[in-house]
C-alpha positions in Angstrom: -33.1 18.9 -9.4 -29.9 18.0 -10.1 -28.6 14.9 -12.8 -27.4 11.9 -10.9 -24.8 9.9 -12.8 -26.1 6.7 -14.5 -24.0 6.4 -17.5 -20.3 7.0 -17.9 -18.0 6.8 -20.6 -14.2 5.4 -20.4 -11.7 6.8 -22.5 -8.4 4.9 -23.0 -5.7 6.9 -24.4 -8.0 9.3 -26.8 -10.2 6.3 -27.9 -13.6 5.4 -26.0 -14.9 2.1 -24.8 -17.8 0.8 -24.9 -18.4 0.5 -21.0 -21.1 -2.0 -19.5 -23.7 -0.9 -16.5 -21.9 -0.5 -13.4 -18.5 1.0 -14.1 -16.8 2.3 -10.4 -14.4 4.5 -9.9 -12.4 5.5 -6.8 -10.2 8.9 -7.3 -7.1 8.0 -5.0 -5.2 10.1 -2.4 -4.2 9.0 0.8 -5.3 6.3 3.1 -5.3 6.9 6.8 -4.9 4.3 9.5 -5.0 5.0 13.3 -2.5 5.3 15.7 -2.6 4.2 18.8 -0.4 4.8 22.3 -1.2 3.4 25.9 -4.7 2.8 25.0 -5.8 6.0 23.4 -6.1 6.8 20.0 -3.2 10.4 19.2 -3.7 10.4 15.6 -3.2 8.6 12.5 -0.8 7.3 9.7 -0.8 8.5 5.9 -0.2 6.3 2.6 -0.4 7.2 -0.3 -3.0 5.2 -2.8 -3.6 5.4 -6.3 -6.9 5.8 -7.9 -8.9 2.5 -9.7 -11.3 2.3 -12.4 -13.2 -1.2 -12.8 -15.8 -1.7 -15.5 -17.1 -4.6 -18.2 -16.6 -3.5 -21.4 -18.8 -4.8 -24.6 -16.6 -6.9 -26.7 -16.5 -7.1 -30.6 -14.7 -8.4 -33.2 -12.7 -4.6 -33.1 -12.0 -5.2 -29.7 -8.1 -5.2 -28.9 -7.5 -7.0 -26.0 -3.9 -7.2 -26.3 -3.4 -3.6 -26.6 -5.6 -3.2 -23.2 -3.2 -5.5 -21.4 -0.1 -4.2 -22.8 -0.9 -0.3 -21.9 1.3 0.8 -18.8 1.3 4.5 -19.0 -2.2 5.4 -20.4 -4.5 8.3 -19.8 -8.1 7.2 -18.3 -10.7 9.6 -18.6 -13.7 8.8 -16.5 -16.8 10.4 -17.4 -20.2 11.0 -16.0 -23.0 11.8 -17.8 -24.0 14.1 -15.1 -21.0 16.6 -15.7 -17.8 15.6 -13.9 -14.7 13.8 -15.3 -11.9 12.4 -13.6 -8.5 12.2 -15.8 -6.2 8.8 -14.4 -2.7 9.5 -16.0 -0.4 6.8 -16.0 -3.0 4.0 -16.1 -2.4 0.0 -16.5 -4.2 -2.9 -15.9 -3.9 -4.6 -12.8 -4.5 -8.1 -14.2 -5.0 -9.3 -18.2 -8.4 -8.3 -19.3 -11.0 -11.3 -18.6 -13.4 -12.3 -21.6 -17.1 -14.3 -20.6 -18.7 -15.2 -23.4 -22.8 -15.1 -24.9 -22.7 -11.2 -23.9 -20.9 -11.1 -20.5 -18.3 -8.6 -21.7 -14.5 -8.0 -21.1 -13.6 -7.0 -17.7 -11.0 -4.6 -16.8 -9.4 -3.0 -13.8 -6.9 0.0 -14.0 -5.2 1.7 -11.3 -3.1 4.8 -12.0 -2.5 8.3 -10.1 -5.1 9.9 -8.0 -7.6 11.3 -10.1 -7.7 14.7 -11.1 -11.3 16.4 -11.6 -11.4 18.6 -14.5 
């Protein structure tokens, strides 16, 4: 049988967050929308789109919150515990990093370059 990813492990620039239950990750490309003439559907439209990363991170006293919302350019490195990673270069935050307190976590979204699987 084969491992089904349960756990994965973030890596921002080189150094590797502690990431919360439930981290997503879509790997980018192209969206396509459909076209339309006299009725009938003749094809469809590309756009490009960039690949996103959302997780909750645990938050301690080491935690550097101002450095996550200040990277612009980072390398993400998405990775499964089944085996695959995803590499996200040119990374930022979409929005400043949002802290819930008694255990909630820091949450974080990053969009960045389609994902490359290595």
């Amino acid at each position: 049988m084969a491992k089904v990813t349960g756990v994965v492990v973030i890596q921002w620039d080189g150094t590797s967050l502690r990431t919360k239950e439930g981290a997503t990750l879509s790997i980018g490309g192209k969206n396509r929308e459909p076209e339309y003439a006299s009725g009938q559907l003749i094809g469809f439209v590309e756009a490009p789109v960039g690949s996103t990363v959302s997780a909750t991170l645990s938050h301690t006293a080491a935690s550097d919150l101002r450095g996550l919302a200040n990277g612009d350019s980072v390398t993400l490195i998405f990775q499964c515990d089944s085996g695959p990673q995803y590499v996200i270069r040119n990374a930022f935050l979409t929005e400043p990093p949002e802290l819930a307190a008694n255990g909630g976590g820091v949450t974080v979204n990053w969009t960045g370059q389609p994902a490359d699987e290595t």
